[in-house]
C-alpha positions in Angstrom: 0.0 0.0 0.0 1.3 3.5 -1.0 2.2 5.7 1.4 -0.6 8.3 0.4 -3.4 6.0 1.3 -2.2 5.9 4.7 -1.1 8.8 5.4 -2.5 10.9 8.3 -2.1 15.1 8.1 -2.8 17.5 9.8 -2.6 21.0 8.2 -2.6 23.8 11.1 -2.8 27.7 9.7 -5.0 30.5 10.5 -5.3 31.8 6.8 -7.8 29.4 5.3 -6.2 30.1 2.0 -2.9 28.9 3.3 -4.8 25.8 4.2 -6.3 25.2 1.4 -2.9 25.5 -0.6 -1.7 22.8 1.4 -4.8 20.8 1.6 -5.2 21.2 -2.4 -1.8 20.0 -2.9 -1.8 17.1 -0.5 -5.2 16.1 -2.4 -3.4 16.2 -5.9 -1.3 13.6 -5.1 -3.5 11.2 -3.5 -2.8 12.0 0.2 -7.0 11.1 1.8 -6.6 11.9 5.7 -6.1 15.4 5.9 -7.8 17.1 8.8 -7.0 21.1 9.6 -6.8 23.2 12.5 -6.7 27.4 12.5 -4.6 27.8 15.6 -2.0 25.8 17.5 -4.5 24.9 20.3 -7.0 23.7 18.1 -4.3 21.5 16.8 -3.1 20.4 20.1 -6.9 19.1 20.9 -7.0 17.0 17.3 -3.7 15.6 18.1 -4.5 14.5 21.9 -7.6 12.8 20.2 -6.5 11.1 17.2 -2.4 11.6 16.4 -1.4 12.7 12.5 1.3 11.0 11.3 2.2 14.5 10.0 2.1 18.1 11.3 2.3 21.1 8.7 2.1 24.3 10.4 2.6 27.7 10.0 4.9 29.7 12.0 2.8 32.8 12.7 -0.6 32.2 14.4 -2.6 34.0 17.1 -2.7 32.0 20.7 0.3 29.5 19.7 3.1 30.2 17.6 4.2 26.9 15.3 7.0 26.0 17.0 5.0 26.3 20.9 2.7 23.5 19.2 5.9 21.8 18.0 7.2 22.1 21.4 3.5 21.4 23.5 4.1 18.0 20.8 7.1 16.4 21.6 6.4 17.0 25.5 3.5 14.1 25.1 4.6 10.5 24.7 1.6 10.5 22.5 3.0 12.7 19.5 6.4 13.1 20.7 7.4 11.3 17.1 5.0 12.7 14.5 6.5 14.4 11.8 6.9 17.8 11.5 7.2 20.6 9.0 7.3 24.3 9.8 5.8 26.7 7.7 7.3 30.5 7.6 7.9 33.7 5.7 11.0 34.7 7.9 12.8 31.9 8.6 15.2 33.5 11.1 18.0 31.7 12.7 16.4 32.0 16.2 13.4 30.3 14.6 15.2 27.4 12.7 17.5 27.1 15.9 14.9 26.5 18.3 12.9 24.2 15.7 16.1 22.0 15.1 16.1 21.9 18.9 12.8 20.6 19.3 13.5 17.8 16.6 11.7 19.8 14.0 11.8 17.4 10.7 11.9 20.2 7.9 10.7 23.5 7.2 9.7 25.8 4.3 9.7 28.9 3.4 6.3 31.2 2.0 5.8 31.5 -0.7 6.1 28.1 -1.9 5.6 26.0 -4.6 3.2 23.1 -4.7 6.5 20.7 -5.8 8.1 22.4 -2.7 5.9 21.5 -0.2 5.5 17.6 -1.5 9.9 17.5 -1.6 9.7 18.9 2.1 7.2 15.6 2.9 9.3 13.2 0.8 12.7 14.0 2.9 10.6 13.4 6.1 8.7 9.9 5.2 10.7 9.1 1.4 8.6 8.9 -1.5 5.2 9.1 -1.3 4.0 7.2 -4.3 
């Protein structure tokens, strides 16, 4: 079984066109268990209840930054492993410093290509096909 079909996401932005991007792309290529938040709370509470195998968030957010949910995630035994991509338009070094810290898996930079996004997932999980 491909690793699409199997796949669990979960896509965590508060610009729902930002989620959709990622949603859309994700979609293209087969991916069928993607599930969204629009804050880093919100995404905390989905991943208490039923663990993604993948987090894509953004940086920027109102009540949790991306990388205090990355954080608030590897605290719990629960989703201490889930993958992890961060999502930012200034990727500065405190940022990538404290996310490579926290075990961050990859990040990318806005704006992105749709090919970006899916080479960001490949390097955490390998092909996806």
């Amino acid at each position: 079984m491909s690793l699409v079909k199997v796949l669990k996401v979960l896509v965590v932005d508060d610009m729902s066109i930002s989620r959709g991007l990622i949603t859309q792309t994700l979609a293209q290529v087969g991916v069928q268990n993607i599930r969204y938040a629009e804050d880093g709370r919100e995404a905390l509470q989905k991943m208490r209840e039923d663990p993604a195998h993948l987090v894509i968030s953004d940086y920027n957010m109102p009540k949790m930054t991306g990388i205090e949910l990355l954080y608030a995630l590897r605290q719990n035994p629960k989703t201490q492993k889930v993958g992890f991509i961060l999502i930012t338009g200034k990727a500065t070094r405190q940022i990538l410093e404290e996310g490579v810290h926290l075990k961050m898996n990859n990040y990318l930079l806005k704006p992105f290509e749709p090919q970006d996004l899916l080479k960001k997932i490949s390097e955490v999980f390998g092909p996806l096909s």
